[in-house]
N, C-alpha and C positions, 0 to 999 in steps of 0.2 A: 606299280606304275612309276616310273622313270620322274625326276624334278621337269626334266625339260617336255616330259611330254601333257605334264600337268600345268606347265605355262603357255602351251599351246593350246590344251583345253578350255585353259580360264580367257583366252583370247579370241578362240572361236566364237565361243556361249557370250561370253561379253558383247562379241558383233550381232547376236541375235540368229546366231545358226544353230541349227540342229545336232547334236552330240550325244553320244550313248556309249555306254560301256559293257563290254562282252562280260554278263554274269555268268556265261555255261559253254563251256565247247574249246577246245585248243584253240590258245592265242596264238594271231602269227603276226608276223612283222611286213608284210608285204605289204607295197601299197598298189591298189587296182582301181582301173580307171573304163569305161568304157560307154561307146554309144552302141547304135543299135548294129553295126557290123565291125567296128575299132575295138580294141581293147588291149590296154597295155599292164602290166604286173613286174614288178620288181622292186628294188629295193634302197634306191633314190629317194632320198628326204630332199624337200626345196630348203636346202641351206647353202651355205659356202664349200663347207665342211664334205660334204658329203658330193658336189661337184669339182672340187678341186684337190681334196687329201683321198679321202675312201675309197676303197674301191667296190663299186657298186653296179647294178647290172640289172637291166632293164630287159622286157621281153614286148616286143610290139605284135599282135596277129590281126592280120583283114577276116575274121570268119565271124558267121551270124553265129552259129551253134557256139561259140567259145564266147560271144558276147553274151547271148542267153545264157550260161553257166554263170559266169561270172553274176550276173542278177539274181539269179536265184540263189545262188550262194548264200552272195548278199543279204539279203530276203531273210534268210533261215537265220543269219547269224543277228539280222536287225530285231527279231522276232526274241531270239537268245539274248536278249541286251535287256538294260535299263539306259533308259532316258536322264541327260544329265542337265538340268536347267540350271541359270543363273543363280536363282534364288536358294536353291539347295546350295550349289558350290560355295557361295558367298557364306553361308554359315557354317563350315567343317571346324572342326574342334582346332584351338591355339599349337597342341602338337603336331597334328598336320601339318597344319601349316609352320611351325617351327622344322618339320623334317624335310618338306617341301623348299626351304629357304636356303637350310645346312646343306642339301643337296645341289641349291643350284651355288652354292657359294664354292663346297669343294670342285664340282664339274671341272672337272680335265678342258680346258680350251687349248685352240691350234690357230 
């Protein structure tokens, strides 16, 4: 897991949201979003970076059947995860968080 995307975890859980990490099954990078006939998939982070330098690309579908997939998906992979709470995060060993730190210190910015 990436510096930057363990500062966004520790960001989330800090606000009190719900967080988990995929223990089993191919990690993917996509981010998907959907209601019950919306649903969009690609691979747009909400940063600067990633609407302004990246080039990134996004897929939007009106269908019930493609929103139901996306949920079940979902579903399977939330089932494949462990739950990441505050309290755990807040105690991870000093290396951790020393390579968490080194990472986001070297991070390439634009």
């Amino acid at each position: 897991m990436s510096s930057r995307t363990k500062q966004i975890l520790q960001t989330v859980i800090g606000l009190g949201l719900a967080a988990a990490m995929l223990i089993w099954g191919l990690p993917y990078f996509a981010k998907t979003s959907w209601t019950d006939i919306w649903s969009v998939v690609g691979s747009t982070n909400f940063d600067n970076r990633s609407f302004g330098i990246n080039d990134e690309v996004n897929l939007a579908v009106f269908d019930v059947d493609t929103a139901q997939r996306l949920a079940r998906d979902f579903a399977e992979d939330l089932a494949n995860s462990k739950a990441v709470n505050y309290w755990d995060w807040s105690r991870r060993s000093l290396i951790e968080r020393g390579h968490e730190w080194l990472g986001w210190l070297l991070e390439r910015q634009q």
